[in-house]
C-alpha positions in Angstrom: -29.2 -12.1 -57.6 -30.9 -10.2 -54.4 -29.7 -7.4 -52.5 -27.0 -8.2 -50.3 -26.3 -4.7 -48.8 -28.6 -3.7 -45.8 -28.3 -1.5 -42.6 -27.2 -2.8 -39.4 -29.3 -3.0 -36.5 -28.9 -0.5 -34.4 -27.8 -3.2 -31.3 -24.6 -4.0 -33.9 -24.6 0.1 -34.7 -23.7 0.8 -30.9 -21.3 -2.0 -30.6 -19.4 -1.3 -33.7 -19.5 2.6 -31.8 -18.4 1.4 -28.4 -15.2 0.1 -30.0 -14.3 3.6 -30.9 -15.4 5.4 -27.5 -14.8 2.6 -25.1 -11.9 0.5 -25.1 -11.5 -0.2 -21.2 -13.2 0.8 -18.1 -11.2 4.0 -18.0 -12.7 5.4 -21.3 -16.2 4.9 -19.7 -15.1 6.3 -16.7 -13.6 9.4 -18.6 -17.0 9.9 -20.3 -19.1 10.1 -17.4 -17.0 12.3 -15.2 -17.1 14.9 -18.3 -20.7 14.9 -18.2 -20.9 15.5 -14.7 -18.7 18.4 -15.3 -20.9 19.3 -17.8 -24.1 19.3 -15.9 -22.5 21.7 -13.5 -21.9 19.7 -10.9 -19.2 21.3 -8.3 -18.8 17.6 -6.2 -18.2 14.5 -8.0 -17.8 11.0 -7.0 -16.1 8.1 -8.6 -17.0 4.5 -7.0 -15.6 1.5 -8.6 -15.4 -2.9 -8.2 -12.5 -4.5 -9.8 -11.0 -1.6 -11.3 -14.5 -0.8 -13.4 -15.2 -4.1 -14.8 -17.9 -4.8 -12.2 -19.2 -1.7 -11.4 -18.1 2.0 -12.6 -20.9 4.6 -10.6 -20.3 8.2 -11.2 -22.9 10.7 -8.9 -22.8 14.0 -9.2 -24.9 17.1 -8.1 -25.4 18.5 -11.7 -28.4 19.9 -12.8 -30.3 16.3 -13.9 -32.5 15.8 -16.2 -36.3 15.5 -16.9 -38.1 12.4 -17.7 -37.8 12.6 -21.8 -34.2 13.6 -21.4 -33.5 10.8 -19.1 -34.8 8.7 -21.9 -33.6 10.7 -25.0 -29.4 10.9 -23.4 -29.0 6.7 -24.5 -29.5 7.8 -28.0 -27.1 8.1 -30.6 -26.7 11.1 -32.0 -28.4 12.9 -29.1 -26.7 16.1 -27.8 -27.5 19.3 -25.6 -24.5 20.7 -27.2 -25.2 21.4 -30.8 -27.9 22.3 -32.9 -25.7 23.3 -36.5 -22.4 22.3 -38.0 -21.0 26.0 -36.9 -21.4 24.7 -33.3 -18.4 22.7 -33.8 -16.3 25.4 -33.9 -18.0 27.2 -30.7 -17.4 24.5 -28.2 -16.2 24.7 -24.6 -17.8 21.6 -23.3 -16.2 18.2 -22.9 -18.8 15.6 -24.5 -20.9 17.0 -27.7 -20.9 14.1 -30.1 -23.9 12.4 -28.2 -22.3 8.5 -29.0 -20.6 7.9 -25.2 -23.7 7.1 -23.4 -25.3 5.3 -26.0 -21.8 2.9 -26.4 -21.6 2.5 -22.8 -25.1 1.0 -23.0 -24.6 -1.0 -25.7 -22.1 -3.2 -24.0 -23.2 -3.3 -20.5 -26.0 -3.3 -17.8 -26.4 0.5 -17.4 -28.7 1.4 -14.1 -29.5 5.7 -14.1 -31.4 7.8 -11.3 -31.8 11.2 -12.4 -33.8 14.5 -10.7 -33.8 17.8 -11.9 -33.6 20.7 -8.9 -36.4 22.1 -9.6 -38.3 18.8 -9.7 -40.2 16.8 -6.9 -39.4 13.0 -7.7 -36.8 11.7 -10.5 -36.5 8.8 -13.1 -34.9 5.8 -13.0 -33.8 3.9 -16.1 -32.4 0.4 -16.2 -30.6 -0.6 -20.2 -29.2 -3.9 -20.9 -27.3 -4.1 -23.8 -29.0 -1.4 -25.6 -32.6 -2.6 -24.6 -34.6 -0.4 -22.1 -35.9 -3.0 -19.6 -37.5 0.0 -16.9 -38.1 3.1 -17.1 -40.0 5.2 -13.8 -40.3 7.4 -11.3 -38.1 7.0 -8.3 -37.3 9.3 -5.1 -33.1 10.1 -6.0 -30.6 13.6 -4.5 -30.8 16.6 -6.9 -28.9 14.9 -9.2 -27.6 12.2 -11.5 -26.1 8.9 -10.4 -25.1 6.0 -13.6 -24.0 2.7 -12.5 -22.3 1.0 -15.2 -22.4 -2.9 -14.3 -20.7 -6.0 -16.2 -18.5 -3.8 -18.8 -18.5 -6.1 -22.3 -20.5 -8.8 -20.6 -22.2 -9.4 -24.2 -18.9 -9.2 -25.9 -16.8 -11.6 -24.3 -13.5 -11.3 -27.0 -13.0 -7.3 -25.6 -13.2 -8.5 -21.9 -10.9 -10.7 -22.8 -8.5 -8.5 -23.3 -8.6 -6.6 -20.7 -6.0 -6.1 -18.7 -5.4 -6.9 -14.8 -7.4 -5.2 -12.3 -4.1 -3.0 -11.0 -3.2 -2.1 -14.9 -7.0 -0.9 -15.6 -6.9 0.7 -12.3 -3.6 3.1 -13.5 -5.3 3.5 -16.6 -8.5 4.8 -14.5 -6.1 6.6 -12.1 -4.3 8.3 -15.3 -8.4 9.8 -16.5 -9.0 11.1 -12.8 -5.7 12.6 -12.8 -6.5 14.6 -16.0 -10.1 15.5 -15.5 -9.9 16.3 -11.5 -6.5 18.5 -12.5 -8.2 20.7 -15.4 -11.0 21.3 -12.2 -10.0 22.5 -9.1 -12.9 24.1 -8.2 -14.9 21.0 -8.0 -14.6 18.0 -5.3 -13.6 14.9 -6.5 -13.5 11.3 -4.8 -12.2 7.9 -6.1 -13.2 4.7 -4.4 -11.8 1.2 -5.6 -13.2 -1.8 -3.6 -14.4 0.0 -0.3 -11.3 2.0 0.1 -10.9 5.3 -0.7 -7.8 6.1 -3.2 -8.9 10.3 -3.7 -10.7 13.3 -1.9 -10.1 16.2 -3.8 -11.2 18.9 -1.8 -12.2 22.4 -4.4 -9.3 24.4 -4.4 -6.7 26.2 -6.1 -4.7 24.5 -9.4 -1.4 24.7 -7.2 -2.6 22.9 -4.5 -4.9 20.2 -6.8 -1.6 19.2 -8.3 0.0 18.8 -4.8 -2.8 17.0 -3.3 -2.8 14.6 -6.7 0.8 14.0 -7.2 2.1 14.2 -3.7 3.0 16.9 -0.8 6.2 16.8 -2.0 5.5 18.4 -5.2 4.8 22.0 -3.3 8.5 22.6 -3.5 9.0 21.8 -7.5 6.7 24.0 -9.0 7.2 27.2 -11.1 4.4 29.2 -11.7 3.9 30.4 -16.0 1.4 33.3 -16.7 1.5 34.4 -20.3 -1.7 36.6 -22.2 -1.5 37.5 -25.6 -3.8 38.1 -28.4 -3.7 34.5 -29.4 -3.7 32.3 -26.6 -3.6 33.1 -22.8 -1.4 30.0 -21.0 -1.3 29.5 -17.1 0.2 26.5 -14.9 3.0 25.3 -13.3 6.4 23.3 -14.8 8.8 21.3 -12.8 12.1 22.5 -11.5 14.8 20.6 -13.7 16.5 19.0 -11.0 13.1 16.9 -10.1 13.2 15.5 -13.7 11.8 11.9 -14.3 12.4 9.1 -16.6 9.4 8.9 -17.9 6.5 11.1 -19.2 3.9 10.6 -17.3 3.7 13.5 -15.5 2.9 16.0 -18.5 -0.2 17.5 -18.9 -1.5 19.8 -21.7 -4.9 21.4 -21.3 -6.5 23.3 -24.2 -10.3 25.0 -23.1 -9.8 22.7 -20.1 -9.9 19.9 -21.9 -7.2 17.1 -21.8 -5.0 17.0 -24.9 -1.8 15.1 -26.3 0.2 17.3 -28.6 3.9 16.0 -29.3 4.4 19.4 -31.2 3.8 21.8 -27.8 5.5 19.1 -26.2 8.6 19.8 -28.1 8.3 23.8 -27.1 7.9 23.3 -23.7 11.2 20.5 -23.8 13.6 22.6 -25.9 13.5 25.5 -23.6 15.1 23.0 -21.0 17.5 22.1 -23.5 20.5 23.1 -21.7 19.4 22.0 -18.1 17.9 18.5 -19.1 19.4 15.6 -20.7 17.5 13.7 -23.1 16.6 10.9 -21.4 15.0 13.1 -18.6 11.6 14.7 -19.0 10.1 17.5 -16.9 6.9 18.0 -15.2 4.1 20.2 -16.9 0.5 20.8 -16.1 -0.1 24.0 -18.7 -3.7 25.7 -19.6 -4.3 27.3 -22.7 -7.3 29.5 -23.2 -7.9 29.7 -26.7 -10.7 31.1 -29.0 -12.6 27.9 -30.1 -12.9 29.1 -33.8 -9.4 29.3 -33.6 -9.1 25.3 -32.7 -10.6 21.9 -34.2 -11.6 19.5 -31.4 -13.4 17.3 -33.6 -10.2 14.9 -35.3 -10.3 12.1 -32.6 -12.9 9.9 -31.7 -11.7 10.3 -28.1 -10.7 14.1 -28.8 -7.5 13.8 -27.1 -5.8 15.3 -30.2 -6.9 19.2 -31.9 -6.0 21.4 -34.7 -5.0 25.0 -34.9 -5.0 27.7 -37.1 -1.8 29.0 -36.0 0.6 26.5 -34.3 3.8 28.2 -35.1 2.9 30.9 -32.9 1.1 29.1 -30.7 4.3 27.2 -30.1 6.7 30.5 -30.2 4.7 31.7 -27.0 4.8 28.4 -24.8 8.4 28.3 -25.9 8.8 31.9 -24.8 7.0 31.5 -21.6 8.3 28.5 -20.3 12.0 29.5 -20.6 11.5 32.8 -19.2 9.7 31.3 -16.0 13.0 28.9 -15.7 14.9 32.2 -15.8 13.2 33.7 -13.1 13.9 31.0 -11.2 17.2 30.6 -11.5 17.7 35.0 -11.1 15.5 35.7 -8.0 14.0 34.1 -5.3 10.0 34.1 -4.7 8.8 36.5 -1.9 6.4 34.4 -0.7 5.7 31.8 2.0 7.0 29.5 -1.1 10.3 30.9 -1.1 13.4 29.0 -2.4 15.7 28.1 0.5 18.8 28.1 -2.1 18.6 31.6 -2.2 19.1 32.3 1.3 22.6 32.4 1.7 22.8 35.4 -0.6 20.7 38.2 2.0 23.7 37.9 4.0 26.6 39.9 2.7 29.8 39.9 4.0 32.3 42.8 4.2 35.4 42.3 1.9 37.3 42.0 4.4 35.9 39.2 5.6 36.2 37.2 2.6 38.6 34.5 3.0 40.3 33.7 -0.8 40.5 30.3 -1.3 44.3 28.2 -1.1 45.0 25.1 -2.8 47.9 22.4 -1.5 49.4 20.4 -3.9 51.9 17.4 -4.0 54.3 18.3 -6.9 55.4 14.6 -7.1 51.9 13.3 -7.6 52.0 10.6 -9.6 48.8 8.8 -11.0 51.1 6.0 -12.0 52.5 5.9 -8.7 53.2 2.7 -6.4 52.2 4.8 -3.4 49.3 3.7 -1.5 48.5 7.2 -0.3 48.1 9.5 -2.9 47.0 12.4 -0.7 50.6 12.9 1.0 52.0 16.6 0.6 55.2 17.9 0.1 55.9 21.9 1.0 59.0 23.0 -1.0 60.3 26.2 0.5 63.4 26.5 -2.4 64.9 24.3 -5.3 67.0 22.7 -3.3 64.4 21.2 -1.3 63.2 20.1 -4.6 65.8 18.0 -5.5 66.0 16.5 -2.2 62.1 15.3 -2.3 61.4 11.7 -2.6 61.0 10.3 -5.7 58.3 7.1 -6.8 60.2 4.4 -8.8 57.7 4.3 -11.1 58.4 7.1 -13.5 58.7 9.2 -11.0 59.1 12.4 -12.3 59.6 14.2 -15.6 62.9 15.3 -14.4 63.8 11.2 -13.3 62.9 10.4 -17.2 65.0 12.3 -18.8 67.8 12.4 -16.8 68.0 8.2 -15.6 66.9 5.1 -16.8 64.0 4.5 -14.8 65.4 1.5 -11.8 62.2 -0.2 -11.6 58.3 -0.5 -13.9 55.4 -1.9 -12.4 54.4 -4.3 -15.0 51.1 -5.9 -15.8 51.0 -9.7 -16.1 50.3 -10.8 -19.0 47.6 -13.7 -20.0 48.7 -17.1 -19.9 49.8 -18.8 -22.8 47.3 -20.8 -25.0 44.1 -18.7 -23.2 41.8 -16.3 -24.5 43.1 -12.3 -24.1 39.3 -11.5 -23.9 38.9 -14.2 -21.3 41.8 -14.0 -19.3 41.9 -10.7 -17.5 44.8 -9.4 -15.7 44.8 -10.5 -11.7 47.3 -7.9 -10.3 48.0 -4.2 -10.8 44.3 -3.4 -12.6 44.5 0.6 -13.0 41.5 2.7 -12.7 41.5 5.4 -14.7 39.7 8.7 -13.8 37.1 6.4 -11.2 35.4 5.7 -14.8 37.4 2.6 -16.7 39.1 -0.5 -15.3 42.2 -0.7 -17.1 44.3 -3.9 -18.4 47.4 -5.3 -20.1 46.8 -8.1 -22.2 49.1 -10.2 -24.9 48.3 -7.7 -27.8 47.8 -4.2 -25.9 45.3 -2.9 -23.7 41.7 -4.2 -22.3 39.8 -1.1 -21.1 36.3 -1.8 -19.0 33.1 0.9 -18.3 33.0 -0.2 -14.6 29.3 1.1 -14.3 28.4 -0.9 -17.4 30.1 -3.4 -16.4 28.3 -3.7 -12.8 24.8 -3.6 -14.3 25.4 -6.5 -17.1 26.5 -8.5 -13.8 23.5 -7.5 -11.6 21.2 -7.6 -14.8 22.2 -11.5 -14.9 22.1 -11.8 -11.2 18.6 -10.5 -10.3 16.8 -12.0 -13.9 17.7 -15.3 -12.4 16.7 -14.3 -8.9 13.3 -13.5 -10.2 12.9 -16.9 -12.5 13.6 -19.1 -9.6 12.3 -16.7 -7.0 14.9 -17.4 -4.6 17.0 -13.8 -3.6 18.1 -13.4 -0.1 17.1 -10.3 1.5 19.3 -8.8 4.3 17.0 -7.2 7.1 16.9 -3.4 7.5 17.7 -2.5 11.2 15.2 0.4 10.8 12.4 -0.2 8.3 11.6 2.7 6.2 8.2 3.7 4.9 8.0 4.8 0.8 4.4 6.6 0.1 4.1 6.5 -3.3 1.1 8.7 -6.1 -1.9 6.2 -6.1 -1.1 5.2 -9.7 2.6 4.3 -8.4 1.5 2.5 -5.6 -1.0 0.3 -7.9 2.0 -0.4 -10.4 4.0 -1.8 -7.2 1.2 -3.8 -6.0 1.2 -5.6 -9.3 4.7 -6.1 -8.9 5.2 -7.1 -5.4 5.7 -10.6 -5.6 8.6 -10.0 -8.5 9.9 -7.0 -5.9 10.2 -9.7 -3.1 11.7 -12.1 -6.0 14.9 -9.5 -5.8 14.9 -9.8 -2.4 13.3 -7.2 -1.0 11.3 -7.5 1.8 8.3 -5.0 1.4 4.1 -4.9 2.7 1.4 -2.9 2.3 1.6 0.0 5.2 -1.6 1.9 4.6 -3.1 4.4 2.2 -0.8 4.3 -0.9 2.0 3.4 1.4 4.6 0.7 1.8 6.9 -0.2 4.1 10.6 -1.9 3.7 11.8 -4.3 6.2 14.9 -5.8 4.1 17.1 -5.1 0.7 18.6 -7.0 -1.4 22.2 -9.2 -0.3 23.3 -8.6 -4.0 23.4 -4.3 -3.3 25.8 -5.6 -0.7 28.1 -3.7 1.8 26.7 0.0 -0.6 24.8 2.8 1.6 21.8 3.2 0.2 18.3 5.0 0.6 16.1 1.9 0.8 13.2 4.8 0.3 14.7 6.6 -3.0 16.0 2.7 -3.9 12.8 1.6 -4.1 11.2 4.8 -5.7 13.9 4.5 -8.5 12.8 1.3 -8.8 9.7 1.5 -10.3 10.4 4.7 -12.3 12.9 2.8 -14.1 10.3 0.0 -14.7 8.3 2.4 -16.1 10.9 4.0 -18.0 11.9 0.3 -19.7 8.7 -0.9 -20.3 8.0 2.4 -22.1 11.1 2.6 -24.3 11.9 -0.8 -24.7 8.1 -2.7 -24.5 9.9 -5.2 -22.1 8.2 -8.3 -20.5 7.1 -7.5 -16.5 10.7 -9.4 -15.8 12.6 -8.2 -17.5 12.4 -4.0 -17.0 12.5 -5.0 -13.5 15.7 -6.6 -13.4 17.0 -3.7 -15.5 15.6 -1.2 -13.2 17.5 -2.8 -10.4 20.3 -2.8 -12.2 20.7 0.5 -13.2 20.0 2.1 -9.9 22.2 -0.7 -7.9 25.0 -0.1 -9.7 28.4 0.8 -9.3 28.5 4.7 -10.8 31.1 6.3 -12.9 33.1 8.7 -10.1 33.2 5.9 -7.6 37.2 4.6 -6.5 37.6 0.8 -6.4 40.7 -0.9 -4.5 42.2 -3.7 -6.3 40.2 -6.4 -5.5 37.1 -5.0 -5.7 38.1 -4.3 -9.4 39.1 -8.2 -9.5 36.1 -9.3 -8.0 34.5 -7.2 -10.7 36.4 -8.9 -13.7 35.4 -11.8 -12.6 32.2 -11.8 -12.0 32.1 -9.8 -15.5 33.5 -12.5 -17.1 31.5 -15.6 -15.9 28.2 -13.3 -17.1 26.6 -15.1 -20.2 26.8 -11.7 -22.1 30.1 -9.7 -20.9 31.1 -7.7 -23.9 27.6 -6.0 -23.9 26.1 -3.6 -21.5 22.1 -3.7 -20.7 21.7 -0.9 -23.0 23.2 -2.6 -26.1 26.6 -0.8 -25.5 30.5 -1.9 -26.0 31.5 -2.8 -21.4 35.0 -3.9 -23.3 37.1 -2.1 -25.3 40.5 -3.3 -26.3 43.5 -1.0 -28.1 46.3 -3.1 -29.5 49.6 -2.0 -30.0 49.9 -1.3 -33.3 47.2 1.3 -32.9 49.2 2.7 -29.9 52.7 2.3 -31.8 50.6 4.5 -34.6 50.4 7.4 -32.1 53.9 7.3 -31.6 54.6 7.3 -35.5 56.4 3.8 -34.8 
C-alpha cells in the first residue's frame, strides 16, 4: 500500500488559514486598519462597496515598505514583530502572527501600492488567489493603500453565507468602532458606497466616544483614573440612568487592543449592582495599561480574548475604581464646563426660616372600595362630632359602619353565566383595579386577577405579528414630523428593517446622514402620548435586545419590541371600560393566559384558598 499522507499545497494552506482569520469582510477590514496603525500612520481611511464584499481599501500614511517587503508581507509566517518565542510575551502591537495578509490573499483579488518616505517611487503588487500576477514599480503618496476586491470569489460556499449588505456593514461598523475608539489621536474615515458614514477627526478619548456614539453621549460620561503597581486603567462608564438593553456599547481595551472578557465584565457590572437592574447593562469604554509579560495575547486566533497572571486583583481594582467614580458622581458635582445640572439647586441655600415644612390633606373616609366616582374629595374635621356627622359610602364604609351596622348595600360582581367557561367569561361590570397594577375579577369559584401591562403586550404582540405578515397596519399621520438621528450601526439595523417598520405602521424615510424622519405612528398605540422620537429609538434597542436574548426571527423581536414599549405600564389608572375593552381583546388573543415573556397575565384564587386565610 503507498503513502497516503502528504502536505497541502500551500493555495489549500492559506485557505484552510483564512477560515480562522477571515470570516466576513469585517475581519479583513479589522486586519488591515491594525496594520495601518502599526505602520504609524496618524490618518486612516476606510473605503468600502457592498459592505466589503466588492471592494474593502484601507490607505494610510504609515511608513510603507520597500520593494522585498512589499513582496515578503503576503507570506505566511512573515512578521516585523517577532524574531524569538520570548517576543510573545513583549508585544504592544496589534498584528504579529504574520497569517492575515497572506489569508486575505488567498481568498480574494488583492491590489497593493506601497512607498516608503524615504523613497522616490513605490511598488505595486497585484495577488489573485494566492498567485502573484504583477509585481512593479509605480508612482503612489508616502504610504500604503490595499484594495481587497471580490472577498471569497474562489470559495463560493463562505460567500454564501454571508450575510446582507446592512448586517455585514454593522459588523464592519462594530471593528471601526473598536479600533478608531482605542486611537484618538489618529483620523479616521469610513466610506460605504460613495457616502461618507465617519470622519474622525484626532482628538481626545472623551470626545472620540462622543463623535462615535453620538453628541448626546457628552452628558453620560464619568471619567475613571486608577494607577497601581499592577495595572493603570483610564476611560469613561455610563451614568446608570442612561442604561441600555443590550451590550453593545461595552468596550474593554487591554495595551490598546480590543478584548472580550466576561470576567472584567462582571467587575465593572456588580459595582452597579444596586443602581442597575439586571436586564439593564451600562456603557463602558475602559483602558488597561498592563505589563505585557504580565498578559498572554496569544489564545485566540483573532486575539479578542487574553490571559493574566493575576486576575483576581486585576478584577479587585476595576471593581474598586468603577464604583468609587459612581460615588463621586453621585457626592459632588464636576467643576468644569461639564458640570452636572442636578446639582445646581443645592449652591443656593435657604435661611431656615424660609423653609416651608411640608402638609398633607387627607380624606378620613377614603375608601378604595368605595362607589364614589371622585376619590380625591376632602373632608376637614374640626372635632368628633363633626366626625360622626361625615358622610358615609354604602360600601363598607367605614370601620366604625362594620362593626356597629349591617352594611345596607355591597357592590357585587356578576358572576359568569351558567354553562360558560370561568377562564373565558370575564366579568363585564364593576372590574377593580388594584394598586394601577392588576385588573381584578369575581368569577363562579373566587377571584380572576390580570397583570394589565402583560396583558396589553400579549394583545399588541398578536396585533402587530399579524400586521407585519400581511403587511397591512394603518398609520395615523403625525401633525409635526419628528426627526430620530440614530449611531451609524443603528441607523444601518433600521434600514434593514424599514419595510417591517412601515409593516407596523409607521410611516418613516431616510432624512439624511444617519437620520430618519417620522411622518405617522401606528393606529394600534392609539389615543397614548407618545415620543414618536424615543418610540422609535426603543424600538430598535428592543430588537436588538430580543434577537440577542431570545435568537428570534427578524419578525418576530420586532413585534415584541413594539409591544413592550407600546404598552400599557404598571402605575397607569384605567376607567372601567377601558379595563373591559382590555378583557376582551385579552381574551379573543390566541394565547391569553401567557405573557410575551413566557409569564402567568391570569392568575385565579378560589375560595377555598381565601376561606383558608380566614381559618374557615
Amino acid at each position: 500500500m503507498s503513502d497516503i499522507i502528504q502536505l497541502l499545497p500551500d493555495s489549500v494552506a492559506n485557505q484552510i488559514a483564512a477560515g480562522e482569520v477571515v470570516q466576513r469582510p469585517a475581519s479583513a477590514v479589522k486586519e488591515l486598519l491594525e496594520n495601518a496603525i502599526d505602520a504609524g500612520a496618524n490618518k486612516v481611511q476606510l473605503i468600502l462597496k457592498d459592505a466589503g464584499k466588492a471592494l474593502i481599501q484601507v490607505i494610510d500614511n504609515g511608513c510603507g515598505m520597500s520593494v522585498t517587503d512589499a513582496r515578503m508581507c503576503f507570506e505566511r509566517h512573515a512578521t516585523s514583530k517577532v524574531r524569538k518565542a520570548a517576543d510573545l510575551f513583549a508585544i504592544r502591537t496589534m498584528g504579529f502572527r504574520g497569517e492575515a495578509m497572506a489569508s486575505i490573499a488567498a481568498i480574494s483579488q488583492v491590489e497593493m501600492k506601497t512607498r516608503r518616505h524615504e523613497d522616490e517611487i513605490g511598488t505595486m503588487i497585484e495577488i489573485e488567489g494566492a498567485t502573484f500576477i504583477k509585481q512593479e514599480p509605480c508612482a503612489t503618496p508616502a504610504g500604503t493603500s490595499i484594495c481587497i476586491k471580490n472577498l471569497f470569489y474562489n470559495t463560493p460556499a463562505r460567500r454564501n453565507f454571508l450575510r446582507s449588505n446592512p448586517a455585514e456593514m454593522r459588523h464592519i461598523i462594530d471593528e471601526f468602532q473598536r479600533i478608531s475608539m482605542a486611537n484618538p489621536h489618529i483620523a479616521f474615515s469610513l466610506h460605504n458606497d460613495g457616502l461618507e458614514v465617519y470622519r474622525l477627526p484626532a482628538s481626545g478619548l472623551k470626545q472620540r466616544i462622543v463623535h462615535l456614539l453620538g453628541n448626546n453621549y457628552n452628558e453620560r460620561l464619568i471619567p475613571v483614573e486608577e494607577e497601581t503597581s499592577i495595572i493603570n486603567l483610564k476611560g469613561f462608564i455610563g451614568k446608570p440612568q442612561f442604561a441600555k438593553k443590550t451590550r453593545g456599547e461595552q468596550f474593554f481595551f487591554v495595551n490598546n487592543r480590543f478584548i472580550k472578557d466576561g470576567y472584567l465584565n462582571h467587575a465593572v457590572t456588580k459595582a452597579y449592582e444596586e443602581l442597575l437592574t439586571e436586564e439593564n447593562f451600562p456603557l463602558y469604554v475602559l483602558f488597561i495599561d498592563i505589563d505585557p509579560a504580565k498578559i498572554d495575547v496569544n489564545v485566540h486566533p483573532t486575539k479578542t480574548e487574553i490571559k493574566y497572571l493575576e486576575e483576581k486583583s486585576i478584577y479587585a481594582i476595576m471593581h474598586s475604581a468603577v464604583k468609587r467614580s459612581l460615588g463621586r458622581f453621585n457626592i459632588s458635582p464636576s467643576i468644569d464646563f461639564d458640570q452636572e445640572t442636578g446639582f445646581s439647586s443645592m449652591i443656593s441655600l435657604k435661611k431656615p426660616e424660609d423653609i416651608v415644612p411640608p402638609t398633607i390633606n387627607f380624606n378620613p373616609d377614603f375608601n378604595p372600595f368605595g362607589e364614589s366616582k371622585s376619590t380625591s374629595r376632602e373632608y376637614a374635621y374640626q372635632n368628633a362630632n363633626d366626625y360622626k356627622a361625615a358622610p358615609v359610602s354604602k360600601n363598607w364604609g367605614s370601620l366604625y359602619e362594620i362593626v356597629k351596622h349591617q352594611p345596607e348595600e355591597q357592590s357585587t360582581l356578576e358572576l359568569a353565566p351558567e354553562g360558560e367557561d370561568e377562564q373565558l367569561a370575564p366579568v363585564q361590570k364593576q372590574l377593580m383595579q388594584v394598586h394601577n397594577k392588576y385588573i381584578m375579577s369575581q368569577i363562579k369559584s373566587g377571584i380572576m386577577v390580570i397583570d394589565q401591562q402583560a396583558a396589553h403586550e400579549r394583545i399588541l404582540y398578536e396585533r402587530f405579528l399579524l400586521h407585519l405578515e400581511d403587511r397591512k397596519g394603518a398609520s395615523q399621520q403625525s401633525l409635526f414630523p419628528q426627526t430620530v438621528t440614530l449611531s451609524p450601526n443603528d441607523f444601518e439595523l433600521a434600514k434593514s428593517l424599514l419595510d417591517d417598520i412601515k409593516s407596523l405602521g409607521f410611516e418613516v424615510r431616510e432624512f439624511g446622514k444617519n437620520t430618519l424622519v417620522i411622518e405617522g405612528i401606528p393606529v394600534d398605540l392609539g389615543s397614548n402620548t407618545f415620543n414618536e422620537t424615543q418610540l422609535f429609538e426603543h424600538l430598535i434597542e428592543g430588537f436588538k435586545n430580543s434577537q440577542q436574548e431570545l435568537k428570534l426571527d427578524k419578525r418576530d423581536a420586532l413585534a415584541r419590541s413594539m409591544a413592550r414599549n407600546s404598552s400599557i405600564k404598571s402605575g397607569v389608572s384605567l376607567a372601567q371600560e377601558e379595563m373591559n375593552t382590555l378583557i376582551e381583546q385579552l381574551f379573543a388573543c390566541k394565547t391569553p393566559n401567557y405573557s410575551i415573556s413566557g409569564k402567568p397575565v391570569i392568575q385565579t384564587i378560589g375560595l377555598t384558598e381565601i376561606d383558608k386565610k380566614f381559618d374557615r
